[in-house]
C-alpha positions in Angstrom: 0.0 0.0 0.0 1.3 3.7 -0.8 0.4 6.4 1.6 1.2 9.9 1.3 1.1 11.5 5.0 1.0 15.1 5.7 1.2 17.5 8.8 0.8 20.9 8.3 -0.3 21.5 12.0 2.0 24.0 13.0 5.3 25.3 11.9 7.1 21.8 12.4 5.3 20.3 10.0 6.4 17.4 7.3 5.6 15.0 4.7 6.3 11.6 3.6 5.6 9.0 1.3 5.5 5.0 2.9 5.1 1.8 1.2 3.0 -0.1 4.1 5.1 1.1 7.3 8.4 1.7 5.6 9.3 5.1 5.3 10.2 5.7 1.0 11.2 9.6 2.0 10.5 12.4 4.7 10.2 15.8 4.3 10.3 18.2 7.6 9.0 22.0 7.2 11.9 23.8 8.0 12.0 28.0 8.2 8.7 30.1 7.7 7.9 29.2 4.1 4.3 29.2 3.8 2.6 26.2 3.5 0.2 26.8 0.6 3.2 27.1 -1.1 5.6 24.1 0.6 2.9 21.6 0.4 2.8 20.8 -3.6 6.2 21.6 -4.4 7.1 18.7 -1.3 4.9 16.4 -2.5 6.6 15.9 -6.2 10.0 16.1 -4.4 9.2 13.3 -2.0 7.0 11.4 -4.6 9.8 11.2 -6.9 12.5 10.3 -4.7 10.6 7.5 -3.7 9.8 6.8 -7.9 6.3 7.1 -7.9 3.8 9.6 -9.2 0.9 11.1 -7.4 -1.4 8.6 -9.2 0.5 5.6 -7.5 -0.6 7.0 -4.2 -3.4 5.0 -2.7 -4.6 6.5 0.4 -4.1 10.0 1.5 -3.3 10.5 5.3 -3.6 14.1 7.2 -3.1 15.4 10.8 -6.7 16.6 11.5 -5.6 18.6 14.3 -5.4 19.9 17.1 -3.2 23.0 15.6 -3.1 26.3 14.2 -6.6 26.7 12.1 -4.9 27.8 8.9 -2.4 24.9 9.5 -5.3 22.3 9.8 -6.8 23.2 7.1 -4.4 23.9 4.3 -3.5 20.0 5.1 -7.3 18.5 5.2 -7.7 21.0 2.1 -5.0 19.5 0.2 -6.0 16.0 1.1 -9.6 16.5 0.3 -8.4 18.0 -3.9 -6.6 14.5 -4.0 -8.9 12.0 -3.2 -11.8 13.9 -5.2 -9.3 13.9 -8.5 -7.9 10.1 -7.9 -10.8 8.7 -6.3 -8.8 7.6 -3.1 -9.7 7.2 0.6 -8.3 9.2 3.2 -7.5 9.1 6.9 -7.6 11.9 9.2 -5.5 11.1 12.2 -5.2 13.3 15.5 -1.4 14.7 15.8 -1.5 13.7 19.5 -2.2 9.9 18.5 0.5 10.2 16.0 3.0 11.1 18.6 1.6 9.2 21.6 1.8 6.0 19.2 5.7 6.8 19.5 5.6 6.3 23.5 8.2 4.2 24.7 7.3 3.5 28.3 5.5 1.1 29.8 2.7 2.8 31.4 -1.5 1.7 31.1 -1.5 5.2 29.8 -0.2 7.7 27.3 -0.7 11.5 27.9 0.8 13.5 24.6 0.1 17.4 24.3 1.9 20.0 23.0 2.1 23.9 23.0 -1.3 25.8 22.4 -0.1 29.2 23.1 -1.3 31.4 25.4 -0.2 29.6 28.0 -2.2 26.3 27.3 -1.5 22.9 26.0 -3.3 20.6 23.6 -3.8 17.2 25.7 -5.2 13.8 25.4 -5.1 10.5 27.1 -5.0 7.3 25.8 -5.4 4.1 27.3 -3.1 1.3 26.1 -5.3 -1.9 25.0 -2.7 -4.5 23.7 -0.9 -2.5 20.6 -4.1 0.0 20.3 -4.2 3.1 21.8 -7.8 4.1 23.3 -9.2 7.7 23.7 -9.8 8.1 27.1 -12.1 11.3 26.5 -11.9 13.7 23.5 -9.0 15.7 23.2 -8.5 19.0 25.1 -7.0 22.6 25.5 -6.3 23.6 29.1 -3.2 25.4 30.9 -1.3 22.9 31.8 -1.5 22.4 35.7 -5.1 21.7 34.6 -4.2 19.2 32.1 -2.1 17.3 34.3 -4.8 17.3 36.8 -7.5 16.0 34.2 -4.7 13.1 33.6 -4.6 12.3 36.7 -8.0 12.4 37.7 -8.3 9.6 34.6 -5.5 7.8 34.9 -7.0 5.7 37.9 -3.7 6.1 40.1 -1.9 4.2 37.6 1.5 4.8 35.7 1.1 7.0 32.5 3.9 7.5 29.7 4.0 11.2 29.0 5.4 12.2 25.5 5.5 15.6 23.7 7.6 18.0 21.3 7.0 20.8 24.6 8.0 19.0 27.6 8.8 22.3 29.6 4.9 22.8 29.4 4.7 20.6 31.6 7.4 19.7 33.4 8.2 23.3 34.9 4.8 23.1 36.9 4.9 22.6 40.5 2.2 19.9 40.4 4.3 17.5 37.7 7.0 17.7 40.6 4.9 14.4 42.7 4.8 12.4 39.4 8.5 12.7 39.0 9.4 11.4 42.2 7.1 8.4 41.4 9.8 8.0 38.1 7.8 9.9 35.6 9.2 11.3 32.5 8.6 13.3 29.4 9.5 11.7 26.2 10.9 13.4 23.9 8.8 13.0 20.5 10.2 13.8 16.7 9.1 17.1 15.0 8.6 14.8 12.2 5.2 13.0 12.5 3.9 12.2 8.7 5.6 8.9 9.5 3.7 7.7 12.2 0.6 9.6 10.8 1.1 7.5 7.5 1.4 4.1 9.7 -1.9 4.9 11.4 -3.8 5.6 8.2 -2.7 2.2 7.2 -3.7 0.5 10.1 -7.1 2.2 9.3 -7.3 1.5 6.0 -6.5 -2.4 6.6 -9.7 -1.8 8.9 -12.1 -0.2 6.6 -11.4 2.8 8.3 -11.5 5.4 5.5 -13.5 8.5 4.8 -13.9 10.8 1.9 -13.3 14.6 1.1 -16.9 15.2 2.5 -16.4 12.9 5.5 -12.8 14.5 6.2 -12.9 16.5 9.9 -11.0 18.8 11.2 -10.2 18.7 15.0 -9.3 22.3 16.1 -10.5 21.9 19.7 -9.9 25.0 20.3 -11.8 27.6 18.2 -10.3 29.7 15.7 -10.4 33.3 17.0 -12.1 34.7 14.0 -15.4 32.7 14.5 -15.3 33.7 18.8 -15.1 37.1 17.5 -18.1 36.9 15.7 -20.3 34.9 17.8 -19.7 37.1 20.9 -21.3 39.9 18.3 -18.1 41.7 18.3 -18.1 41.8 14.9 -21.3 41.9 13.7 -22.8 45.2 11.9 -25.1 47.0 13.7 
């Protein structure tokens, strides 16, 4: 099977192109290029290095979020114009599963998040069930001595694997101070996550798992600025 994966989430974005889990070639965003104008130009680069054409691609896979709005949706855009012109499935996959799928530790549960901004982190729990990885709740933005509380409020008492690209989020609050002295740790995970987004879109492929370009959702959690503006009346005409 040939995926093309893409994360346009934030400014550490990337790309790659996999032939069932092996990874053909990956592509990170690097410097502030824009990425209605990286995306395409990646795609050929990585599509060729890997000898294949766009039409050998048979399912699209895209972070649906949480991230930046315009981030989220150049990606699911992009996607969506692909598998209406080659008639091929798509999987959105949640950037936190991509990079708690990554954990290394050996706890019941995986708590990834990342940087939000404004003093808040995007957060989720998931609950290991043999290699699967189980949404404890939906995914969340919270500062982050709340989002460690919500984890362990969840989390039963039991050991959880922490993972992110922004361990200082967490890690410089007084409250993450009693899980380190039980041995807790923040994983490090890769800026690069088309991989593991790729690998997950298999897996839900092999599973009848697919959507289309209408069925494709984004997952912003947060919401975009522009439409709280509006909806307080702020910005309506009188």
């Amino acid at each position: 099977m040939i995926l093309l994966a893409l994360d346009t989430c934030d400014s550490r974005g990337s790309l790659a192109v996999l032939r069932d889990d092996e990874v053909l070639k990956a592509i990170a965003h690097e410097g502030t290029s824009d990425y209605s104008s990286w995306v395409l130009p990646t795609a050929t680069e990585a599509l060729m290095a890997s000898g294949l054409g766009i039409r050998d691609v048979e399912v699209f896979a895209a972070a649906s979020g949480p991230g930046s709005f315009t981030g989220v949706r150049i990606a699911l855009t992009t996607v969506k114009a692909w598998s209406e012109a080659y008639r091929r499935g798509i999987a959105g996959v949640s950037r936190l599963e991509a990079m708690a799928a990554q954990a290394s530790g050996a706890g019941a549960y995986v708590a990834a998040f990342a940087d939000a901004h404004r003093d808040q982190v995007f957060g989720a729990l998931f609950r290991r069930e043999g290699p699967a990885l189980t949404p404890v709740e939906s995914e969340m933005v919270a500062a982050p001595a709340e989002f460690l509380d919500w984890v362990k409020q969840r989390s039963a008492n039991e050991r959880v694997s922490w993972i992110s690209m922004d361990p200082e989020k967490v890690t410089t609050q007084e409250s993450w101070r009693s899980r380190a002295e039980t041995g807790e740790s923040v994983e490090w995970s890769t800026n690069v996550l088309a991989p593991a987004i790729g690998r997950i879109g298999r897996m839900r492929a092999l599973q009848g798992r697919l959507t289309d370009a209408l069925g494709l959702d984004a997952e912003y959690v947060r919401r975009p600025d522009v439409e709280v503006y509006w909806k307080s009346g702020a910005g309506r005409g009188s």
